[in-house]
N, C-alpha and C positions, 0 to 999 in steps of 0.2 A: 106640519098640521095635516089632519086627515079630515076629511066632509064627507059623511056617509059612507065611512067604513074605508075611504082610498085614498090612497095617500097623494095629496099634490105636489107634480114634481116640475121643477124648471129645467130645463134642457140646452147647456150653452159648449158651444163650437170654438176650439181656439183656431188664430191664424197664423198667419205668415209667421217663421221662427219656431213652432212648432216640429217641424219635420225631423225626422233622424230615418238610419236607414237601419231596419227590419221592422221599423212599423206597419202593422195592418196585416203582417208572412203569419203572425200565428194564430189570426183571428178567422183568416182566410183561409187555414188548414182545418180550421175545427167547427167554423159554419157556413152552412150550403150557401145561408143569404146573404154571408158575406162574400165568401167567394163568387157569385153570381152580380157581385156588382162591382167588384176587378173585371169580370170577363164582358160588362156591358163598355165600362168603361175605357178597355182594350180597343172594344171596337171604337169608340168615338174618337181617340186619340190618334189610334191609326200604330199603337206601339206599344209593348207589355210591361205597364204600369207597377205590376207585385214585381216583376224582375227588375225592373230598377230600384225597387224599393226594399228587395232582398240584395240585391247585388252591389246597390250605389253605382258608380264611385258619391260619395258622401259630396264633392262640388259639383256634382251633375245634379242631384237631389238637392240640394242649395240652390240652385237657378232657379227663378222665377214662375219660368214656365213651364215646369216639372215640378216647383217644389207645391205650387199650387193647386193643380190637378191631385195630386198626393195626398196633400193632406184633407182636401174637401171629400175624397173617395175613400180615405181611412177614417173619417170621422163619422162619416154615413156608413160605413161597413160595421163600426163599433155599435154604431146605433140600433143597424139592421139586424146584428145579432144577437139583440136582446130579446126581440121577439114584441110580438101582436098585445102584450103585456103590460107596456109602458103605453102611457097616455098623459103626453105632457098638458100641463093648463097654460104655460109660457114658455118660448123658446127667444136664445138672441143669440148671434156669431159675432166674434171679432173680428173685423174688418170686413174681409172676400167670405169669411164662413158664417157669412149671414145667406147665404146662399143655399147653406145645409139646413140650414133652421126655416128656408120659405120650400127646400123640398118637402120636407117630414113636417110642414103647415099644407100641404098640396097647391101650394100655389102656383109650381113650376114643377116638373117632370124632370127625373134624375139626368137623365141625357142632355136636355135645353139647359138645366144648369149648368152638368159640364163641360157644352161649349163655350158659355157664357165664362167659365172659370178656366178656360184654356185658352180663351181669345184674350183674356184679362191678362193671363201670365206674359203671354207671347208680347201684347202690347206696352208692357211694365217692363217687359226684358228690354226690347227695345231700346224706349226711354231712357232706362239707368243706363246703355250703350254711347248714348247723345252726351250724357253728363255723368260723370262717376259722383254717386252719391254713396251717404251713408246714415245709419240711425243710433244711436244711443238711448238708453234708459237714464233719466236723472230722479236719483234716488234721495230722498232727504228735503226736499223745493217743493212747494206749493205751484201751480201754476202760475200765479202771478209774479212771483219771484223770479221762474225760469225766464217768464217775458222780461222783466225788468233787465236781466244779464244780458240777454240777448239785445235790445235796445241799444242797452250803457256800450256794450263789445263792438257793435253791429261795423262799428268802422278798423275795427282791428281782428275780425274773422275774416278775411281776405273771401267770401262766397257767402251763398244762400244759407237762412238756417230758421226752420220756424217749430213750432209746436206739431206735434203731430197724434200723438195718443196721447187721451185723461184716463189709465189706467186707476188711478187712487186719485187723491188729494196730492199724496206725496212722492207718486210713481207716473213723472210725464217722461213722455218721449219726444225728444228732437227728431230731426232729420233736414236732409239738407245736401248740398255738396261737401263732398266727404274730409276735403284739407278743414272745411268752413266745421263742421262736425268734429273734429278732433278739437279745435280749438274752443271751441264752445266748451266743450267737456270739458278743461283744463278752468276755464274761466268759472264754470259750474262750481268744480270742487275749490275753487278760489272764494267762491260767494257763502259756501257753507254747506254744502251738499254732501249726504253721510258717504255715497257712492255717484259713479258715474259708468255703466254699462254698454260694450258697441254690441250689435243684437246681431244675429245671425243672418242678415239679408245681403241680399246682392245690388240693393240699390236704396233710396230716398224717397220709400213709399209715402204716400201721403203730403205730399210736397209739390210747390209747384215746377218740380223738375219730371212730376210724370204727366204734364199737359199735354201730351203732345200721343199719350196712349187714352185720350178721352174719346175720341170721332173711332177709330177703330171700333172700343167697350161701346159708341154709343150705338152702331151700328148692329149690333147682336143682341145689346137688349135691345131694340125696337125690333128685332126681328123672331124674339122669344114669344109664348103665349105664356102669360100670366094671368092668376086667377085669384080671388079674394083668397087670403089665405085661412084652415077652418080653423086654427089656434090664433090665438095676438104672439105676432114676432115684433122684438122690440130692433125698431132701426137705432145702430150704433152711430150714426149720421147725427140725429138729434134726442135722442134716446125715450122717442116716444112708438107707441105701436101702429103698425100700419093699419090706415082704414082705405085707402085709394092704392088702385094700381098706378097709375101716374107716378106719385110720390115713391113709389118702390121703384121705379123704372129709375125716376133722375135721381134716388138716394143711391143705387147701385153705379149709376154713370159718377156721380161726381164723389164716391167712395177714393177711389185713387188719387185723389186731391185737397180732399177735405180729413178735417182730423178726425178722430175715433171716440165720443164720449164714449168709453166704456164704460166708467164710474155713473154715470148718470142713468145707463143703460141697467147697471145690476140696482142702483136704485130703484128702479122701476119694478124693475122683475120682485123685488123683495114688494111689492105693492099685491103681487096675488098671493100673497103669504102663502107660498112653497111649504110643503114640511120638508123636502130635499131637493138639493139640484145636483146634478150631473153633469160633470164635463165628459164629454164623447171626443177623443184625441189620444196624439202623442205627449199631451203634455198635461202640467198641473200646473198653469200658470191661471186660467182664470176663477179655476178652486182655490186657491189661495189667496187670491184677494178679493176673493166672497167674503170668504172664513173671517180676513179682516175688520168686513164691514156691523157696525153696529144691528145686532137684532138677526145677524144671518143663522137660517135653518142650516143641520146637516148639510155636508158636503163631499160627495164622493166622487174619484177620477175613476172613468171606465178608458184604459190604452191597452188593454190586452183580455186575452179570455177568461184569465182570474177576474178580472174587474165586470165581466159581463155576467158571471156566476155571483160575482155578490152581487148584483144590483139585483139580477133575479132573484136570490134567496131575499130582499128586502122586499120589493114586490109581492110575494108569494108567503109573508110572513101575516099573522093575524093581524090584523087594525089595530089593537089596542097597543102593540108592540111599535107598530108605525105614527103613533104621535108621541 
C-alpha cells in the first residue's frame, strides 16, 4: 500500500543461524556506507570482522560471539547501502537483531549497539560452555502440541527442554540441553510432526541454560544510552511496540531467556499495512514466513548488492506501480 504517493515499507532483521561466510564481502566492496560500518565496527571489536567473514573458518563464524557481531553489522551494512531512500513506518528483528531495528529507529548509536551485541555473544558463548545445549525447529505442531510432548516425555528426555521461538503456528522451536534436544525431536516426529530441524547454533538460546549470561547483558544495557526510538519497533519479547525505554532495556536483558513471539511480532507489523517488507540479511527465513501469513504485502530479501539495486529500483519507481 502507498499513502501519498510512498510506498510503506516494514523493515525486519533475521538472527542467530542466519550467518554463512562471504556474507556482507560483496556489499562492502560495492558501498562506501557499507564498508564504513565493517571499519567502525573493526574498531569496537578490536578485530577485522569482513575478514572473518570473507575467510571463515565457517566454525569460528558459527560461535556465538562472532557469529552475532556478524550478522547484526551485515544486516545494517545491507540496510545502510540502500541509501537515504528507504523510510521505514515499522521495523522488528529476531531475537538479538532487534538491535538493528532500535539502531535505524535512532534509539541507540551503531557502536553502543555493538557492544551491547558483542557482550551478548561472549555472555551466551559462555553459558552454552556451562552446559552443552542445543535447538531444533518442529515443523508440522502447533505450539500447544509441542508443549503437550514435552510434558508427556519430560521424564524420559534425560535434561532440560522448553519452547523457545513462535516462528508460525506450525514453526516452534525447542531448545534445551542438547542429549534432552535430540530426544524431544524423536518424540516430536512420534507425535505427528511433518519435520524436525537442529538449527545451526552453538548453544540452547533462549532457555534457561543461558541464565547465567543475564547480569553480564544486564550490565551493558544499563550502561548503554537509549532514546525513544523515531519509528515503532516491535519488541519480539511480547510482540508489542515500544513506548518506554525501561521496557526496551529489560526486553533486551531477558531476550536470552525468554522465547521469541515472532508470529505475533509480524502480526503486528502487518497492523501498519506495509505495502512491502524487507528482510536486510543473509537469509530468507523471515520473508518466508511473512509470505505465509494471511493478507501479507510483497516481500523481498536484500543479502547481497543485487538485492539493494532492486529494492532501490522499487523505491525510485512511480507510486502507481508501488501499490
Amino acid at each position: 500500500m502507498a499513502v501519498g504517493g510512498v510506498m510503506r515499507v516494514a523493515a525486519v532483521f533475521p538472527g542467530q543461524g542466519s550467518q554463512c561466510v562471504g556474507m556482507g564481502c560483496e556489499v562492502a566492496e560495492r558501498s562506501e556506507r557499507a564498508r564504513e560500518l565493517f571499519d567502525r565496527a573493526a574498531l569496537v571489536l578490536g578485530y577485522d570482522l569482513l575478514a572473518l567473514q570473507r575467510n571463515g573458518p565457517e566454525e569460528r563464524l558459527r560461535e556465538t560471539e562472532f557469529s552475532q557481531p556478524a550478522i547484526f553489522t551485515t544486516n545494517l551494512a545491507l540496510y545502510a547501502a540502500v541509501g537515504d531512500r528507504l523510510e521505514p513506518v515499522v521495523t522488528a528483528g529476531h531475537s538479538f537483531a532487534e538491535l538493528c531495528s532500535l539502531v535505524i529507529a535512532r534509539s541507540l548509536e551503531f557502536e553502543q549497539a555493538l557492544r551491547i551485541v558483542a557482550e551478548r555473544g561472549r555472555a551466551m558463548q559462555a553459558a552454552a560452555r556451562i552446559a552443552r545445549g542445543g535447538m531444533s525447529a518442529v515443523l508440522g505442531l502447533e505450539a500447544e502440541q509441542v508443549r503437550g510432548v514435552l510434558e508427556r516425555e519430560r521424564a524420559n528426555l534425560g535434561g532440560r527442554v522448553g519452547l523457545a521461538n513462535f516462528n508460525s503456528p506450525t514453526q516452534i522451536v525447542i531448545s534445551g540441553d542438547y542429549d534432552a534436544v535430540q530426544a524431544a525431536a524423536a518424540a516430536m516426529l512420534d507425535a505427528g510432526a511433518k519435520r524436525v530441524v537442529a538449527l545451526n547454533v552453538s548453544g540452547a538460546w533462549h532457555s534457561e541454560l543461558m541464565e547465567p549470561a543475564l547480569e553480564p547483558l544486564r550490565a551493558v544495557v544499563e550502561a548503554s544510552d537509549f532514546g525513544m526510538p523515531n519509528i515503532d519497533v516491535i519488541s519480539n519479547v511480547d510482540g508489542r511496540p515500544y513506548r518506554d525505554v525501561a521496557t526496551i532495556k529489560r526486553n533486551l536483558i531477558r531476550s536470552v531467556v525468554d522465547e521469541v513471539r515472532w508470529h505475533d511480532t509480524a502480526q503486528r507489523i502487518l497492523e501498519y499495512t506495509p505495502g512491502l517488507v524487507v528482510e536486510f540479511g543473509a537469509s530468507n527465513v523471515l520473508g518466508a514466513l511473512m509470505k505465509r501469513m494471511a493478507g501479507a504485502p510483497a516481500t523481498i530479501v536484500v543479502s547481497d548488492f543485487g538485492g539493494v539495486e532492486r529494492l532501490q529500483a522499487l523505491l525510485d519507481a512511480p507510486a502507481e506501480a508501488n501499490v
